[in-house]
C-alpha angles and dihedrals in degrees: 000000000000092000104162126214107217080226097042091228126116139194127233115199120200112218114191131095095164096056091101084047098053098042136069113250083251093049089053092044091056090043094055084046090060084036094068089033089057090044090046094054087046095053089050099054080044084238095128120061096168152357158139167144114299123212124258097230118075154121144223129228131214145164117248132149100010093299134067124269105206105162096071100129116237095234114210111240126164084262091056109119107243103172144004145196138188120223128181108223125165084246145316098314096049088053093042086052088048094046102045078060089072120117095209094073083066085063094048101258114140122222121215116199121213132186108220115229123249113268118228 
């Protein structure tokens, strides 16, 4: 699974909008505790460029009809993407190897990479 991004980042999407559901106040406060450990550690070894929590509220926009539909609610479901982060891995594997360190897949959040495209 070598797969290389031409940038060598990589995108991590946080999918979970039901973790502070399923844990204790004390659990997600500990969790919170290993997540900034696990960002620090990445900052320090300059893995990690960006990143963040998204907000819940949104919409999606598409094209229908010849015009543009744009207040279609975005509708929270576990798959919703709730944060991201761009990392920079020598390829898939790398970030595969980054990503499976979070302490949010304890929780039950699941983690999508993704190789950015090449910017011309």
């Amino acid at each position: 699974m070598k797969t290389k991004s031409p940038s060598n980042e990589y995108v991590l999407f946080f999918r979970d909008t039901q973790l502070a559901k399923r844990l204790s106040p004390e659990e997600m406060q500990a969790l919170t505790l290993e997540w900034a450990a696990w960002v620090g550690r990445l900052r320090k070894q300059r893995k990690i460029k960006d990143g963040g929590p998204l907000e819940h509220e949104g919409t999606f926009i598409s094209r229908k009809n010849a015009g543009l539909a744009s207040n279609i609610p975005l509708i929270a479901s576990q798959e919703t993407i709730t944060a991201y982060s761009l990392i920079e891995a020598n390829d898939l594997t790398e970030a595969l190897e980054i990503a499976k360190d979070c302490p949010v897949l304890k929780g039950g959040s699941t983690i999508e990479i993704r190789p950015v495209a090449p910017r011309e």
